[in-house]
ZAMARGU-4260 file (C-alpha; in steps of 0.2 Angstrom, whole numbers, plus 5000, padded with zeros to 4 digits):
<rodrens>
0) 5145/4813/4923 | 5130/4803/4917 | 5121/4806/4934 | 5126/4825/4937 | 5117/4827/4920
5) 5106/4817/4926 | 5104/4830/4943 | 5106/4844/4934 | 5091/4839/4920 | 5081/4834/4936
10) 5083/4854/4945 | 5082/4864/4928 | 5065/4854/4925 | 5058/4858/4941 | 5061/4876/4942
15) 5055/4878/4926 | 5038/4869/4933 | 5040/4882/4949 | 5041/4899/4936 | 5029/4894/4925
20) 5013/4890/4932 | 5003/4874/4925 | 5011/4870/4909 | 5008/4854/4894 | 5022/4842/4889
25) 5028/4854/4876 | 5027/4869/4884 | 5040/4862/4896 | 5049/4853/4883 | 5053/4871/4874
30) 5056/4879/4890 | 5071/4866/4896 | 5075/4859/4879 | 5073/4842/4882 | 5065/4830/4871
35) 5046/4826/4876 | 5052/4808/4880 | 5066/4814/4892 | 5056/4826/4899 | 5042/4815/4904
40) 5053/4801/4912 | 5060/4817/4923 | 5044/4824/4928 | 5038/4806/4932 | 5053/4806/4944
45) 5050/4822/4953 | 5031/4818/4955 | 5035/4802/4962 | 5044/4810/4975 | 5029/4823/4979
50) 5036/4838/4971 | 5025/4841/4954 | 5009/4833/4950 | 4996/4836/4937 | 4979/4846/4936
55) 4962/4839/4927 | 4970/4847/4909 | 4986/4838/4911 | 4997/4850/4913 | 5012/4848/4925
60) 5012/4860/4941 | 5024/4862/4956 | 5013/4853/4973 | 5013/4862/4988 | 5027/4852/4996
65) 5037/4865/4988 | 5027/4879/4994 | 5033/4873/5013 | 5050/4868/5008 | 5048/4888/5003
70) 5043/4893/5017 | 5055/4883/5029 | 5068/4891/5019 | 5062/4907/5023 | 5062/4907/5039
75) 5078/4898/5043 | 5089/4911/5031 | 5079/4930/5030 | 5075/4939/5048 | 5058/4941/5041
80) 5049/4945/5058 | 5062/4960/5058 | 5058/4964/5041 | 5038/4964/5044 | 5040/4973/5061
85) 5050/4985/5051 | 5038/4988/5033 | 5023/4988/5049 | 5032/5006/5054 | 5034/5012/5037
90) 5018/5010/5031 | 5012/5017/5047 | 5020/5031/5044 | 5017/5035/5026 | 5002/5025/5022
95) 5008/5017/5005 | 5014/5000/5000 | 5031/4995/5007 | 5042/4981/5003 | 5058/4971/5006
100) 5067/4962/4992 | 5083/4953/4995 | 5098/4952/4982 | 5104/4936/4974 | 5116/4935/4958
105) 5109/4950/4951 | 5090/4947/4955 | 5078/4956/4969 | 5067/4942/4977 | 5051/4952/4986
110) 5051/4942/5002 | 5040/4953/5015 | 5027/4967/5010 | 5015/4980/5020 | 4999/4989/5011
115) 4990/5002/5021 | 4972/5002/5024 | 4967/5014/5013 | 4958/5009/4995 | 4968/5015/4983
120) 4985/5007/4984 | 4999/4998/4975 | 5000/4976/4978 | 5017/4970/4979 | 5016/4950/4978
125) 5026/4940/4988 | 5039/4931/4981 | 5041/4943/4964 | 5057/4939/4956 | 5064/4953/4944
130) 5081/4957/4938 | 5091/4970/4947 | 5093/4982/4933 | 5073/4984/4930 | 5067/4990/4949
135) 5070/5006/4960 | 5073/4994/4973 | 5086/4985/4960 | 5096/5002/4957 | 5096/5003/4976
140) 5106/4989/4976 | 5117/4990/4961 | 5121/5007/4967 | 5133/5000/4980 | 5142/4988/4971
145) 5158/4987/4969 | 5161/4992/4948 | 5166/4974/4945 | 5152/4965/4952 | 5141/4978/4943
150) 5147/4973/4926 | 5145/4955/4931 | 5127/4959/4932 | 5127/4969/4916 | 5136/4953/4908
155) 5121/4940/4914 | 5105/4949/4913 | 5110/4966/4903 | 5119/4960/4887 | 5111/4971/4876
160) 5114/4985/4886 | 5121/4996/4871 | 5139/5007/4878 | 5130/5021/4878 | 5118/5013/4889
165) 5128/5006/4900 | 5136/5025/4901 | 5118/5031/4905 | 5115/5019/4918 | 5130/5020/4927
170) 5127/5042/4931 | 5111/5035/4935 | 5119/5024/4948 | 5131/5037/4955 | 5118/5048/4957
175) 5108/5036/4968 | 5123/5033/4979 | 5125/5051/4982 | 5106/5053/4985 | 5106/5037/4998
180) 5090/5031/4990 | 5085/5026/4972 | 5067/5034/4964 | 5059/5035/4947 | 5045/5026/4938
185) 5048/5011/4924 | 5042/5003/4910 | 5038/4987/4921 | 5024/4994/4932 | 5017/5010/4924
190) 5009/5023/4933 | 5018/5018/4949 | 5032/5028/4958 | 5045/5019/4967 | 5059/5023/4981
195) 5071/5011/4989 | 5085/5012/4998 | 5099/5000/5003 | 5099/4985/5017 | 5115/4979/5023
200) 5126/4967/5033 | 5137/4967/5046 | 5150/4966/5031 | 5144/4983/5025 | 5138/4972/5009
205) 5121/4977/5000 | 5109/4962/5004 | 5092/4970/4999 | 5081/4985/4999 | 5068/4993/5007
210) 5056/5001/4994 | 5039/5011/4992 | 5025/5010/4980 | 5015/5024/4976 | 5001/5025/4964
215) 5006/5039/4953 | 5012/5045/4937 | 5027/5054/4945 | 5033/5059/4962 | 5019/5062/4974
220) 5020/5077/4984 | 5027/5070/4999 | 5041/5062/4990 | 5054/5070/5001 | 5045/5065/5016
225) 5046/5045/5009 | 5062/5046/5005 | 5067/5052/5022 | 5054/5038/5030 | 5063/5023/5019
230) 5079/5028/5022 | 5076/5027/5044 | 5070/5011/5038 | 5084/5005/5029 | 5094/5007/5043
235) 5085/5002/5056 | 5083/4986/5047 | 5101/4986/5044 | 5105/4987/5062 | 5094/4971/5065
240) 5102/4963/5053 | 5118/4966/5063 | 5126/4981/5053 | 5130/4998/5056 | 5115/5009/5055
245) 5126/5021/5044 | 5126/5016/5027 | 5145/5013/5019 | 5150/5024/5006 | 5144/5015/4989
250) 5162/5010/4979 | 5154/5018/4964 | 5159/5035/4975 | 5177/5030/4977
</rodrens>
């Protein structure tokens, strides 16, 4: 027991170092809630082993060994060439910021983006990580879950989702099911308009999104023509992922 306390002391330390950016001894020490002593011996460990180090104001900060390791991972796990070739043509096509995000326990992770030429545009960084229920690209999801799977994300990183809200949320999702596609504009990045629609597997499962970032206050006014580029790509992303290029009925539906 001693040393899987040990372990998992060791990886809540270092993903803390990863999310955080350059932090002090007590920064970290609040973030993990271990003592300043207990703390240091860990980071010590991991920087003895190339993964953290210091900068010139002492605070800790993740090395770039785990920027490979990252990247290594990426590449032996996502079809990201598909995904690039794929954001490529929709960008192309409608000259605005395109993304993919992969799902994971109730998180969207922005692994590939595409920007258009043009000056004015939105910037999707790489690697974003942002719960499910706060994107378009997260309802895209959400809105083919199965009911259970949905509250199991509710329960994590929605809590205080009030009943009502849950009530709201949930016609919100059926109606993104029935649409194919999720859009709207949120709280997180004002004054940008999103559209996403849903990536799958060969199981029919959700695995991700395909979304697009427009620089306006509301729906631009080619929104239906976005909607109708997104969701070609969602599907022909699908197809190289091995799945069926028709997207399953969403169980929300059933």
């Amino acid at each position: 027991m001693a040393a899987d306390g040990a372990i998992n002391r060791t990886l809540r330390v270092l993903v803390a170092v990863c999310e955080g950016g350059p932090q002090t001894l007590s920064e970290l020490s609040a973030k993990t809630g271990l003592t300043p002593p207990t703390l240091l011996r860990t980071l010590r460990l991991i920087r003895d082993e190339g993964f953290v180090g210091q900068d010139r104001d002492r605070k800790w900060q993740a090395t770039m060994l785990i920027w490979r390791l990252g990247l290594m991972v990426n590449r032996s796990t996502t079809p990201t060439a598909a995904a690039d070739r794929t954001l490529a043509e929709l960008t192309g096509a409608i000259q605005e910021t395109s993304v993919y995000a992969v799902f994971e326990q109730g998180w969207l992770t922005y692994l590939c983006t595409a920007e258009p030429s043009k000056p004015v545009r939105t910037h999707i960084p790489i690697g974003g990580h942002y719960p499910a229920l706060d994107t378009v690209t997260g309802h895209a999801v959400l809105a083919w879950l199965r009911k259970p799977d949905v509250e199991a994300v509710l329960d994590q990183i929605g809590g205080q989702l009030q009943p009502r809200e849950r009530q709201a949320l949930y016609r919100k999702l059926t109606t993104v099911a029935k649409a194919g596609y999720a859009t709207g504009t949120g709280d997180r990045w004002p004054g940008i308009w999103g559209a996403a629609a849903p990536v799958f597997n060969q199981r029919g499962t959700p695995v991700g999104a395909i979304g697009v970032s427009v620089p306006s206050e509301e729906a631009p006014s080619n929104a239906a023509d976005i909607t109708r580029e997104i969701l070609a790509a969602a599907q022909r992303l699908t197809q190289l992922l091995g799945g069926d290029g028709r997207p399953p009925k969403s169980p929300l539906l059933r």
